[in-house]
N, C-alpha and C positions, 0 to 999 in steps of 0.2 A: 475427468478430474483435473485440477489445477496442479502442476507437475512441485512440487517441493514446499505442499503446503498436506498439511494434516488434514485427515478424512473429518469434512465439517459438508454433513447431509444439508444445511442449508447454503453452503458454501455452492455443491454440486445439485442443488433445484434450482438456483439461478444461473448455473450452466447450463442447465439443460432447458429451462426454459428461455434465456437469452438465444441460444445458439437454434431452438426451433423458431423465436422469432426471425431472425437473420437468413433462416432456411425459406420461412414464409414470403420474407421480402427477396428471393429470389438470389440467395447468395447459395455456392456448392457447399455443401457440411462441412467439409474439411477447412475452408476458409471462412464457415458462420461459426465454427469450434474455436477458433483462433480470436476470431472479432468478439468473439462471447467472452476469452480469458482475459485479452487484452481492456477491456471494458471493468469487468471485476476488478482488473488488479491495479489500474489506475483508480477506482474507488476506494481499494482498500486505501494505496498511498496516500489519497486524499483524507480519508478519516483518519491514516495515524499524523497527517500534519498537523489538523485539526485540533487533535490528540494534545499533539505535544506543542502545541502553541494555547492552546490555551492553561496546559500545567503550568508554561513557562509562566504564562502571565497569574496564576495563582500565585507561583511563588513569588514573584514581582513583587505582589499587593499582600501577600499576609505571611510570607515568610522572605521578608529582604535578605535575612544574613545568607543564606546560600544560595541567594539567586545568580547570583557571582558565578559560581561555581558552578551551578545549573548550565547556563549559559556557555563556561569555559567546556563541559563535559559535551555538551550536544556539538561544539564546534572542534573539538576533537576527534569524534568521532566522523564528522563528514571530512577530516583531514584523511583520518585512516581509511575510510574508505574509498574516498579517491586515489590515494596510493595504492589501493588492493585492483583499483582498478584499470589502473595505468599499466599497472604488471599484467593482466592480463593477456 
């Protein structure tokens, strides 16, 4: 399983079959486990950028008044979380 994400049985059939592909191409389990997660969860990032670029641009095009605001919220948010992550 994906360590800090909810039991999602489709989530963990593409673990398990990523990670027996990687095994087949001759990698150790424990590092086709790893290639398997890292794989999923750069996809996932990619679908929520995805995600939220294109809300963004809904709001653009059919609702201007808050896109402002859309815009100020997503860019505060990667403030804070770069401070969350500098404390680290």
């Amino acid at each position: 399983m994906i360590p800090d994400y909810p039991s999602d049985p489709i989530r963990q059939q593409a673990l398990e079959a990523l990670t027996a592909a990687f095994v087949v191409q001759g990698h150790p389990t424990e590092y086709a486990t790893h290639m398997a997660t890292a794989a999923i969860f750069q996809t996932d990032l990619e679908l929520r950028n995805a995600q939220l670029s294109r809300l963004l641009a809904w709001l653009k095009q059919e609702q201007p008044n808050i896109y402002q605001d859309a815009l100020t919220l997503v860019e505060s948010t990667r403030e804070e979380f770069e401070k969350r992550v500098q404390l680290s």
